[in-house]
C-alpha positions as CSV (number, residue, x, y, z in Angstrom):
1,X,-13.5,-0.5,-2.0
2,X,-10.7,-3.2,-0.9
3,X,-8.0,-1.6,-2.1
4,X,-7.4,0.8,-5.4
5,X,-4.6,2.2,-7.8
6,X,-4.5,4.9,-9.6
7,X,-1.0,5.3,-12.3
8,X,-0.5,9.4,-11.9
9,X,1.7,11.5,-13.6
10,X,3.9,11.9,-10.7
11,X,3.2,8.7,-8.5
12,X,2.1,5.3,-8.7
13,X,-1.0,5.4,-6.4
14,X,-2.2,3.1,-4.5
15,X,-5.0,3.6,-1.8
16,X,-4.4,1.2,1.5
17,X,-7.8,1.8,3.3
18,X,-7.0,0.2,6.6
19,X,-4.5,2.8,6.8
20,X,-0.6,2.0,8.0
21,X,-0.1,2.0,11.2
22,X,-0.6,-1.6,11.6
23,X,2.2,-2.4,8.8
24,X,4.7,-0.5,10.0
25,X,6.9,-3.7,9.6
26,X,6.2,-4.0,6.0
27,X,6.6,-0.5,5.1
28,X,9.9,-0.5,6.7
29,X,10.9,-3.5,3.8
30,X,9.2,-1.8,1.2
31,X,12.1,0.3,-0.1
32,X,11.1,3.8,-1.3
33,X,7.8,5.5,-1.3
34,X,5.2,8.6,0.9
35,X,2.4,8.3,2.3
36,X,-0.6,10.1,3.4
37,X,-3.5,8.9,5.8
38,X,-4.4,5.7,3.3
39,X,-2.5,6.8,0.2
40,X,0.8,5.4,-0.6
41,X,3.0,6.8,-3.1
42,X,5.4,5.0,-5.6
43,X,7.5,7.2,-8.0
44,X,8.6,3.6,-10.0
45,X,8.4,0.3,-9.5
46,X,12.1,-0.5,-9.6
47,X,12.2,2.0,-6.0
48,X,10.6,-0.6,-4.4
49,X,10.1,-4.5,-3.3
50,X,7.3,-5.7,-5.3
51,X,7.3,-8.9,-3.0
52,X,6.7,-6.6,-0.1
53,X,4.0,-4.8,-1.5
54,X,2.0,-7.6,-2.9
55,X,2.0,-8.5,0.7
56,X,1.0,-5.6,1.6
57,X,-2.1,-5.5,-0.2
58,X,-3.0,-8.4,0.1
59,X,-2.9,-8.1,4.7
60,X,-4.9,-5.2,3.8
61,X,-7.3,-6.5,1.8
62,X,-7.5,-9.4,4.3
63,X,-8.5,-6.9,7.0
64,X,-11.1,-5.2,5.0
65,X,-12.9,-8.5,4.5
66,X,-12.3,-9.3,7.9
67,X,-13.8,-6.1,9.8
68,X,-16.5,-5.7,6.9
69,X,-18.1,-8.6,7.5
């Protein structure tokens, strides 16, 4: 899996698999949200910047590609 999202009751969920310690720049733009060890948690869209997060994604799914080849 590349990347994955899950709508929750509680949380938008979306599952980062690289993990975050190498967008620690991006995360600190993103606005408001948790995280666990590859999880990243989103109570609304409007808490966040959407910009920020499709970039996100899509460095991460970048890397995956990347190191699964």
């Amino acid at each position: 899996m590349l990347t994955g999202f899950s709508p929750r009751k509680q949380n938008l969920t979306l599952y980062i698999m690289p993990g975050f310690e190498q967008y620690e720049d991006l995360l600190s733009r993103l606005g408001k949200y948790a995280n666990g060890k590859s999880c990243l948690y989103i109570r609304k869209l409007e808490d966040i910047d959407q910009d920020v997060l499709r970039e996100l994604v899509g460095q991460s799914v970048e890397y995956m590609k990347e190191t699964s080849e």
